[in-house]
C-alpha positions in Angstrom: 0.0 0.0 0.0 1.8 2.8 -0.9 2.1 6.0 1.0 -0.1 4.3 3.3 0.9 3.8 7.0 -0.2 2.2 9.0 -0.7 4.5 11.8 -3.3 6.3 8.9 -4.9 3.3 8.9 -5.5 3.0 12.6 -6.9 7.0 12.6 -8.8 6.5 9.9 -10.8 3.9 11.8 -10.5 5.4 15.0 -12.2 8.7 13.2 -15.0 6.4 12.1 -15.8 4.1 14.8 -16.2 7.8 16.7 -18.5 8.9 14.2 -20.3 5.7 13.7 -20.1 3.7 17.2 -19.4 0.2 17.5 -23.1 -0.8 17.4 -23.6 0.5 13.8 -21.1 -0.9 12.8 -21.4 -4.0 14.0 -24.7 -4.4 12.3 -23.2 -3.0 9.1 -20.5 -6.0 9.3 -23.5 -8.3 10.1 -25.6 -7.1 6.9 -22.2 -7.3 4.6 -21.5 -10.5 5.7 -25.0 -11.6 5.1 -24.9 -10.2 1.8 -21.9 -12.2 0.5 -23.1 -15.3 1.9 -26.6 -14.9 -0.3 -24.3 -14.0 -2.9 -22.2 -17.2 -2.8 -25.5 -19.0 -2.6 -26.8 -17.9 -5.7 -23.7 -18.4 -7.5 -23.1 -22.3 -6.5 -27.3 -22.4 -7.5 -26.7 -20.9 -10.8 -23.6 -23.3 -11.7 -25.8 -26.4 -10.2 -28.4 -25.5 -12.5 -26.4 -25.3 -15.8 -25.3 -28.8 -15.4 
């Protein structure tokens, strides 16, 4: 990553877990995480039913 520290990274994230709060985000990591796993779903469906 370049020009990218790693102390950046860390206020970066500090900045928005201060704007957010941890519960937001939480639930944001929840619905993401939900959100790939439908979409990995429908992908392995899609390929079973072409065979």
């Amino acid at each position: 990553m370049a020009g990218i520290s790693i102390w950046s990274l860390l206020l970066i994230f500090a900045i928005v877990l201060l704007l957010f709060g941890t519960k937001k985000l939480r639930n944001i990591g929840g619905d993401l995480g939900g959100a790939i796993k439908n979409f990995k779903k429908s992908i392995n469906d899609d390929k079973s039913n072409k065979e």
